[in-house]
DODRENPA-236106 format. One line per 2 residues: their letters; for each residue z, y, x of C-alpha. Coordinates in pm, whole numbers, always signed. Last residue first. Example, Ala and Ser with C-alpha at 12.3 -4.5 7.8 and 13.67 -1.06 7.14 Angstrom:
// DODRENPA-236106
SA = +714/-106/+1367  +780/-450/+1230
***
This chain:
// DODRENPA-236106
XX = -1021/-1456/+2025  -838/-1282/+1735
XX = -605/-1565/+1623  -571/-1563/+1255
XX = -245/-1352/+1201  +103/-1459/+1305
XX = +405/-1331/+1045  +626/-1026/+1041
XX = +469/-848/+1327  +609/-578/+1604
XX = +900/-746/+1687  +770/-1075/+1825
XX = +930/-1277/+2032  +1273/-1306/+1769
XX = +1017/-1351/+1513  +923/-1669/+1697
XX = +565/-1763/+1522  +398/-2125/+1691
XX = +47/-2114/+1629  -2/-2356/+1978
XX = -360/-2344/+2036  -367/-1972/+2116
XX = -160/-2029/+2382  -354/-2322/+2497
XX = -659/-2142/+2491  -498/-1859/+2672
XX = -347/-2114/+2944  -667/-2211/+2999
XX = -869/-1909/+3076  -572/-1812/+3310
XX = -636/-2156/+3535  -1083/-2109/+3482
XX = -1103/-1746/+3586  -1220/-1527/+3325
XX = -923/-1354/+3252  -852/-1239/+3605
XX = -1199/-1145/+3560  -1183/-952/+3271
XX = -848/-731/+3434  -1050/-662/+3716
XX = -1348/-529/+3459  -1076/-311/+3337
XX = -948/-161/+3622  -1350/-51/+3724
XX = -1330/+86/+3409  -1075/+271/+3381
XX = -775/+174/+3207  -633/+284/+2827
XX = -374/-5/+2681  -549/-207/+2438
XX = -203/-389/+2311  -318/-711/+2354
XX = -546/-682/+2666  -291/-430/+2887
XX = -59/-724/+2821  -248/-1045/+2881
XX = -384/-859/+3264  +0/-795/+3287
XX = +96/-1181/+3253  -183/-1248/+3522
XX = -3/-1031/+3774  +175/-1302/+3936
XX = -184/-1535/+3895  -370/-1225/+4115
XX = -111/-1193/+4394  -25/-1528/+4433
XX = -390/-1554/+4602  -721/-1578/+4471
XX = -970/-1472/+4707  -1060/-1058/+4772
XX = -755/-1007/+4799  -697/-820/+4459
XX = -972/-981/+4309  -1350/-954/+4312
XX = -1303/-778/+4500  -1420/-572/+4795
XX = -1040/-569/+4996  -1026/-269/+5076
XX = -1138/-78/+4733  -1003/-366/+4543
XX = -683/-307/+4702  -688/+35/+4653
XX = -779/+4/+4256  -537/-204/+4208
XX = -234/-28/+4327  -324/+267/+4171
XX = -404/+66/+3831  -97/-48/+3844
XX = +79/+280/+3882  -72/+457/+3595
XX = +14/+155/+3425  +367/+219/+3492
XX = +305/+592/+3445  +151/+555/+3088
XX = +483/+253/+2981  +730/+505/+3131
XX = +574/+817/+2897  +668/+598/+2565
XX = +513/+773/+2265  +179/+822/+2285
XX = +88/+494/+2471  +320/+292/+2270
XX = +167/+435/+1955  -186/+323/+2095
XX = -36/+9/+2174  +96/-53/+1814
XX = -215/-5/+1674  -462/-222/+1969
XX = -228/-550/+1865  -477/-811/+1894
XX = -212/-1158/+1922  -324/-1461/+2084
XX = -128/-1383/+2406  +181/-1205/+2356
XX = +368/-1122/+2617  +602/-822/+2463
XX = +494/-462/+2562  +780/-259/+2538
XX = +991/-458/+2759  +778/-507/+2981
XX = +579/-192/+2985  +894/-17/+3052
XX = +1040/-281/+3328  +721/-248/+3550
XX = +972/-331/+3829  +1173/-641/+4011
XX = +914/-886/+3982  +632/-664/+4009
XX = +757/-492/+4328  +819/-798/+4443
XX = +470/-931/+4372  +359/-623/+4497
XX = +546/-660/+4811  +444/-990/+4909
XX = +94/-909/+4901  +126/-647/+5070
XX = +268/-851/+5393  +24/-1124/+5350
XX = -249/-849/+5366  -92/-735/+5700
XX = -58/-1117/+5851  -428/-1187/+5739
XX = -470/-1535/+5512  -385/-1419/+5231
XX = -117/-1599/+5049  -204/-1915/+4828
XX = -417/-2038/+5145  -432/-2383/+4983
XX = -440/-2513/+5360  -75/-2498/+5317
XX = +47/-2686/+5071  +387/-2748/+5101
XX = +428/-2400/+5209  +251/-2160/+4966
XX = +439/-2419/+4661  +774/-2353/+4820
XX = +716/-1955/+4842  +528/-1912/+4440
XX = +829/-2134/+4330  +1068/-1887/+4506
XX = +901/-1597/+4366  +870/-1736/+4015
XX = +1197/-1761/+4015  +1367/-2170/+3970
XX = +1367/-2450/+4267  +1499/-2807/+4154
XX = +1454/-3065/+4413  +1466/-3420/+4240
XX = +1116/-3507/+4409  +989/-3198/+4369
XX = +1107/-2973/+4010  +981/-2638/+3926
XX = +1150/-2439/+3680  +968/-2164/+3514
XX = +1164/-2131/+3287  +1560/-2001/+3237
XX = +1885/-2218/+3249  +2028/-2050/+3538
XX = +2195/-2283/+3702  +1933/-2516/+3666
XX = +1811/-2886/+3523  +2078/-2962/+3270
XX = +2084/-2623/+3174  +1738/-2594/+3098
XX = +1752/-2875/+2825  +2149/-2710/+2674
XX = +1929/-2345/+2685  +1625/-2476/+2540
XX = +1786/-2650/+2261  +2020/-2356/+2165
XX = +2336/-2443/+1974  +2574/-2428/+2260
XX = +2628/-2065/+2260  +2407/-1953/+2555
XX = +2158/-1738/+2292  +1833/-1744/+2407
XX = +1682/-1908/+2113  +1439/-2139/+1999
XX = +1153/-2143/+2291  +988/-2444/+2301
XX = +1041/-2648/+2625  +729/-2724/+2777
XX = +737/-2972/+3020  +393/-2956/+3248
XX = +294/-3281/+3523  +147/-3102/+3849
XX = -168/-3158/+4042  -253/-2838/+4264
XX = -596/-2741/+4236  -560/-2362/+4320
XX = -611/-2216/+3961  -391/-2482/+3760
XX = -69/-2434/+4031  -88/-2059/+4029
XX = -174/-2037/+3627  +102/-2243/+3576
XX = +340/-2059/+3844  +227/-1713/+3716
XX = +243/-1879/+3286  +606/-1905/+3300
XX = +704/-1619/+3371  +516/-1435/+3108
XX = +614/-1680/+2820  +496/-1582/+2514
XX = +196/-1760/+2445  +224/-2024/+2648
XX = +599/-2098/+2492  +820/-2177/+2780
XX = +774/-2342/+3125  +933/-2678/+3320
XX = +695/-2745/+3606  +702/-3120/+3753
XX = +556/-3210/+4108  +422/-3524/+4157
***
């Protein structure tokens, strides 16, 4: 059986687009979640000496087969497309395959403002410190600007209800940003919005949030906008 090595549900971004991959298309797996307790590669870090047993990198996801290790979410997302096929994890025409590749890229190797200013954080309700975001930080409003672009055409050509119309790799990569633009109440239009409602409707996503909610775990160092974890807000 394959084994997935993630993070902290509630934090962990990366972790939770393999997760929510594997959960949402029916894909047996056995989880190991190593807690987050540091990222520091000094020797003293649990989750760094556990990783780093494991991978090079000593970073989650990890995804282990049979004693094959394969870390990045895009290179889990690949391996799990091809062993199991009839899964249809990418779309199934050649020029919607092709997009979707590229916004997962794109997403991979982009959206760094919102990112990084907009911390995963799943059971949190942070609507203040978004609004501030949004005034203050003019990457974070194109970012999103750009997002809901990209959306909004694919819905348009594809007719929903997600980006593909089916689930692919697509939706559960952008997952993480659906948790996002929902904590911090970022401004979307409508029809953006009710995207973002379905992604977290569907049953893989709707379980990691109850898990992540479940866990009441506080990492300060994950969380710079609070000083302690309020009562969960949904």
């Amino acid at each position: 059986m394959l084994k997935l090595y993630i993070g902290n549900k509630n934090y962990s971004s990366w972790s939770m687009r393999p997760w929510v991959l594997l959960r949402q298309a029916g894909i047996p797996f056995e989880e190991v979640m190593v807690r987050f307790d540091s990222f520091a590669d000094d020797g003293r870090s649990t989750f760094k000496n556990t990783l780093k047993t494991l991978t090079p990198t000593g970073k989650v996801p990890l995804l282990v087969d049979d004693g094959l290790a394969v870390w990045d979410t895009l290179a889990i997302a690949e391996y799990v497309a091809e062993q199991f096929p009839d899964k249809a994890l990418w779309p199934r025409a050649k020029a919607a395959r092709a997009r979707a590749r590229s916004i997962c890229a794109e997403m991979h190797a982009g959206f760094t403002a919102l990112r990084s200013n907009c911390p995963m954080n799943v059971e949190a309700s942070l609507p203040e410190v978004g609004a501030l975001i949004w005034r203050d930080k003019p990457a974070v409003r194109a970012e999103v600007a750009r997002l809901v672009t990209m959306w909004q055409t694919l819905l348009d050509e594809h007719g929903g209800p997600l980006l593909f119309g089916e689930f692919t790799i697509a939706d559960a990569y952008f997952a993480p940003i659906c948790m996002r633009l929902q904590t911090y109440a970022l401004p979307l239009p409508q029809g953006i919005a009710s995207y973002v409602e379905r992604v977290r409707a569907l049953p893989g996503v709707r379980q990691w949030i109850d898990h992540a909610i479940a866990e009441r775990d506080f990492l300060d160092f994950e969380e710079p906008y609070r000083l302690s974890a309020e009562p969960a807000a949904r």
